[in-house]
KETOR-343862 format. One record per residue (C-alpha): residue number from 1; residue in one letter; z, y, x. Coordinates in Angstrom, 3 decimals. Layout:
// KETOR-343862
{n = NUM res = A z = Z y = Y x = X} $
...
END
This chain:
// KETOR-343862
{n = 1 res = X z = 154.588 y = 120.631 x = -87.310} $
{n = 2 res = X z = 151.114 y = 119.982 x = -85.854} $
{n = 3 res = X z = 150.583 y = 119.475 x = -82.799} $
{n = 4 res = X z = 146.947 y = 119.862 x = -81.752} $
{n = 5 res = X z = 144.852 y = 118.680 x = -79.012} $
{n = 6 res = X z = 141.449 y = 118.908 x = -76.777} $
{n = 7 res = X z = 140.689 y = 114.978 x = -75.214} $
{n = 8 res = X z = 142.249 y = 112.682 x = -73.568} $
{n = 9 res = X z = 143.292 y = 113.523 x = -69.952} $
{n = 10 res = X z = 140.874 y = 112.775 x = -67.473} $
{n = 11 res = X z = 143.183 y = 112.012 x = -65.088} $
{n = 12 res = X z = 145.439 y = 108.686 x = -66.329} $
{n = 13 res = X z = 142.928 y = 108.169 x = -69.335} $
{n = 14 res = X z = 145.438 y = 107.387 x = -71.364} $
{n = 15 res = X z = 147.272 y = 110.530 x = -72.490} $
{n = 16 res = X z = 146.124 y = 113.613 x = -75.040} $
{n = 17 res = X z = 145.813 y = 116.714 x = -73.714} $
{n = 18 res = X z = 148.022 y = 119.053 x = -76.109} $
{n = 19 res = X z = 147.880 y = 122.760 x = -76.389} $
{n = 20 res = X z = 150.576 y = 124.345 x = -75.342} $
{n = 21 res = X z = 152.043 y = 128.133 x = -74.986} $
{n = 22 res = X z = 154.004 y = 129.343 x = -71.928} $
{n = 23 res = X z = 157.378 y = 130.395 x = -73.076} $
{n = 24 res = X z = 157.316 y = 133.186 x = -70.867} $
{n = 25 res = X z = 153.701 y = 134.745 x = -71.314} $
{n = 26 res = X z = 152.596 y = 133.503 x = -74.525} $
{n = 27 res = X z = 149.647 y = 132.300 x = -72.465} $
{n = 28 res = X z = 147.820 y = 128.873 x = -73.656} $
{n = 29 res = X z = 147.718 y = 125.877 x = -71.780} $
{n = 30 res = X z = 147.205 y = 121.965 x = -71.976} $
{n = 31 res = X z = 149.134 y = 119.482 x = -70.569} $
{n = 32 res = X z = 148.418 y = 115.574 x = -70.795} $
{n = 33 res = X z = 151.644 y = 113.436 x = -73.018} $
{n = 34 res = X z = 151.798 y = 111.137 x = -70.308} $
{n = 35 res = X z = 151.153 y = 112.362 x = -67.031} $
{n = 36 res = X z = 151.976 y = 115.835 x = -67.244} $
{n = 37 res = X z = 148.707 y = 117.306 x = -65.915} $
{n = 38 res = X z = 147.943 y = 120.591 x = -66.734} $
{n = 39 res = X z = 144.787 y = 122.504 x = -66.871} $
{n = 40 res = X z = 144.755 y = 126.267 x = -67.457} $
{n = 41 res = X z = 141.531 y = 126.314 x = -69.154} $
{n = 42 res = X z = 139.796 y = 123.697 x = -71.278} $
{n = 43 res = X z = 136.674 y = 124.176 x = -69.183} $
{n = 44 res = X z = 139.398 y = 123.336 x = -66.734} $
{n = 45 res = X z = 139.569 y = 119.577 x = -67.878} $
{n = 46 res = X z = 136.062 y = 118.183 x = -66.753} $
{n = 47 res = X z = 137.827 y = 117.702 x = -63.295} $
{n = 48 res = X z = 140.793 y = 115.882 x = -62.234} $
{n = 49 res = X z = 140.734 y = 118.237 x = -58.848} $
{n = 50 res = X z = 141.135 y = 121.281 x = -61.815} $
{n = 51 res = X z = 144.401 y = 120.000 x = -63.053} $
{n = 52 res = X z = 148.169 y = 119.926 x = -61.413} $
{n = 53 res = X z = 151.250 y = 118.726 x = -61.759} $
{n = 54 res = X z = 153.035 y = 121.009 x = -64.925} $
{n = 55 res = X z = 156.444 y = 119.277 x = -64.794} $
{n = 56 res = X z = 158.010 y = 122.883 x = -64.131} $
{n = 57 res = X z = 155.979 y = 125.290 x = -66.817} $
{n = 58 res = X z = 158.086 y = 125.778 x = -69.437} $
{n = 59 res = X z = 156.284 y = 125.731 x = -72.829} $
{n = 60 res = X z = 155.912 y = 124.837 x = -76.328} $
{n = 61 res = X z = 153.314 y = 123.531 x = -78.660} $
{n = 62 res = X z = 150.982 y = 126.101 x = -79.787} $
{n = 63 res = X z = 149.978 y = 126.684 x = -83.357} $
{n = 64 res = X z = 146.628 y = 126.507 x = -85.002} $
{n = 65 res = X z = 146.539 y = 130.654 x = -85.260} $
{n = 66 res = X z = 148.041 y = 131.056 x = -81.579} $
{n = 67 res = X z = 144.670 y = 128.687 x = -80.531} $
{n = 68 res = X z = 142.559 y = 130.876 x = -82.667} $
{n = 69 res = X z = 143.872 y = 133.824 x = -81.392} $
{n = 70 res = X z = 143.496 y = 133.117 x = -77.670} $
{n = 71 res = X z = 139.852 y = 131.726 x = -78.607} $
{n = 72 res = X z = 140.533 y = 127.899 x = -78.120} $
{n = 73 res = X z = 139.440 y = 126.800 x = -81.464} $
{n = 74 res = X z = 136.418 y = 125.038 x = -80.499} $
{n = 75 res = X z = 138.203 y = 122.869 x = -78.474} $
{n = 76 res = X z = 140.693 y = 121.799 x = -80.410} $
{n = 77 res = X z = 139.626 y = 117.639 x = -80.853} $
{n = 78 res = X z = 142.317 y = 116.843 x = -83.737} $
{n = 79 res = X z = 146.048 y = 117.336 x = -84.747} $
{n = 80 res = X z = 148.717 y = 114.876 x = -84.688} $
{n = 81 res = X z = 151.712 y = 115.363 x = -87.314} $
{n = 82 res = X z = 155.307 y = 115.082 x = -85.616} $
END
């Protein structure tokens, strides 16, 4: 599986910021490997004061169609395979 991702997360600087798909609402999200920060938008993600703690969303990594689907595609950075 692939797991894709925008940048690294502006707020440890350390972490990629994956795409990922509320279990839930099928809505898209990204949250940071390492901190957990999550940022409902990619926009979202060119201010720390834009993210929050997503220790509690329950998701899982979303697929190169789901990001294409919900319009994310130009933000996708690179993959990673698990």
């Amino acid at each position: 599986m692939m797991k894709y991702w925008h940048k690294i997360c502006p707020r440890c600087v350390e972490g990629r910021l994956f795409f990922m798909k509320h279990d839930d609402s099928d809505a898209l999200f990204l949250t940071c490997e390492e901190c957990e920060c999550t940022y409902k938008h990619p926009d979202d993600t060119t201010s720390v004061e834009n993210g929050f703690l997503g220790i509690d969303i329950e998701g899982e990594f979303a697929t190169k169609d789901e990001i294409s689907e919900g319009r994310w595609k130009d933000y996708a950075a690179d993959s990673s395979p698990e």
